[in-house]
matplotlib code that plots the C-alpha trace (Angstrom):
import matplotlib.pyplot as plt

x = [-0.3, 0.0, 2.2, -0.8, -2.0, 1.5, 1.2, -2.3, -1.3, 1.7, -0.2, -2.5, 0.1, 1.8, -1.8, -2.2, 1.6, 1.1, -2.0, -1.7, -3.7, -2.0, 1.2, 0.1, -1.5, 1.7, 4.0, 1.8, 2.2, 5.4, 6.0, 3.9, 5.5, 9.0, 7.8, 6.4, 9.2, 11.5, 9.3, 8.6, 10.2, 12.4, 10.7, 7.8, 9.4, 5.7, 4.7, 7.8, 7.6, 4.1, 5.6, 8.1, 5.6, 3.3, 6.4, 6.9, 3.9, 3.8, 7.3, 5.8, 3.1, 5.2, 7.6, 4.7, 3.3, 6.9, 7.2, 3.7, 5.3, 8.6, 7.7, 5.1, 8.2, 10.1, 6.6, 6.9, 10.4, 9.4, 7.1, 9.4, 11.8, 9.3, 8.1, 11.9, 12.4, 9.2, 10.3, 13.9, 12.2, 10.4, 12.7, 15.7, 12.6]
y = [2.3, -0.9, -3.5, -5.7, -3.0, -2.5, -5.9, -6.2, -2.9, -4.9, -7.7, -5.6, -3.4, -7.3, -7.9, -4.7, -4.6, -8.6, -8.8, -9.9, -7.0, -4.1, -5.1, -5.3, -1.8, -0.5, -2.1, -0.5, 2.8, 2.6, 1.6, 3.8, 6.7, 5.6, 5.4, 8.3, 10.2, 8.0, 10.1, 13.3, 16.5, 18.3, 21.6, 20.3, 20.2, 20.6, 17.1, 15.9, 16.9, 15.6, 12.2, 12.3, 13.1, 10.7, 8.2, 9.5, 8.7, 5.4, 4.4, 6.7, 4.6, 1.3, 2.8, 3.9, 0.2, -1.2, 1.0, -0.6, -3.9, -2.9, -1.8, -4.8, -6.8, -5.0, -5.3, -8.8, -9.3, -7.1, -9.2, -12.4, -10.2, -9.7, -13.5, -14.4, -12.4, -13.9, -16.9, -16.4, -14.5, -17.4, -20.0, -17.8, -16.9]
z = [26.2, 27.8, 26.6, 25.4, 23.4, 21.7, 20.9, 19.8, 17.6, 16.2, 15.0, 13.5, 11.7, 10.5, 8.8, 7.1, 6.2, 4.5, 3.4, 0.0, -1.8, 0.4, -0.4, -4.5, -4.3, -2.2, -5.2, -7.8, -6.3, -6.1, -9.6, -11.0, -9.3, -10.7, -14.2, -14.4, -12.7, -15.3, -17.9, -16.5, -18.4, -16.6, -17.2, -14.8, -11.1, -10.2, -11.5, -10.4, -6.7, -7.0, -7.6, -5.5, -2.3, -3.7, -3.8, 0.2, 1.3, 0.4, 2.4, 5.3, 5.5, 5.0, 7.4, 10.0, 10.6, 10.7, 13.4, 15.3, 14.7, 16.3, 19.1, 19.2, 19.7, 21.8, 24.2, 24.2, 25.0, 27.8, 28.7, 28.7, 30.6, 33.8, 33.3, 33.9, 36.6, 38.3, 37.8, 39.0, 42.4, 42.9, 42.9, 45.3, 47.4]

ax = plt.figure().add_subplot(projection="3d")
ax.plot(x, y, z, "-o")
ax.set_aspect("equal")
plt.show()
């Protein structure tokens, strides 16, 4: 994948990751995960585990686009790296 398409990828991931009703539905998950893991009876690991994977899906995914955005930056200061050293080439050359 080229650098341009790391970065294209990253600012994608940054608007999924932001937008206003992803990040409500994300916090919701979470919370209802919590609560009900708060309230589950301990003779049901079943439901609990349940909750708990349901709970580790929802950092994966968080965790998965942070990852797109990451590298997204680490592309572009890549790409300021090359543009200095073009520009320090030219003016030794």
């Amino acid at each position: 994948m080229t650098d341009e398409e790391k970065i294209h990828r990253a600012k994608e991931a940054e608007n999924i990751l932001n937008h206003p009703m992803v990040v409500a539905a994300l916090a919701d998950m979470e919370k209802i995960c919590l609560e009900a893991l708060v309230q589950c009876d301990i003779d049901k690991p079943d439901v609990e585990r349940r909750y708990v994977e349901s709970l580790r899906c929802v950092r994966q995914f968080k965790h998965r686009l942070q990852e797109h955005i990451d590298t997204g930056k680490l592309a572009v200061a890549n790409q300021e790296r090359a543009s200095l050293f073009q520009r320090i080439r030219k003016k030794v050359a």
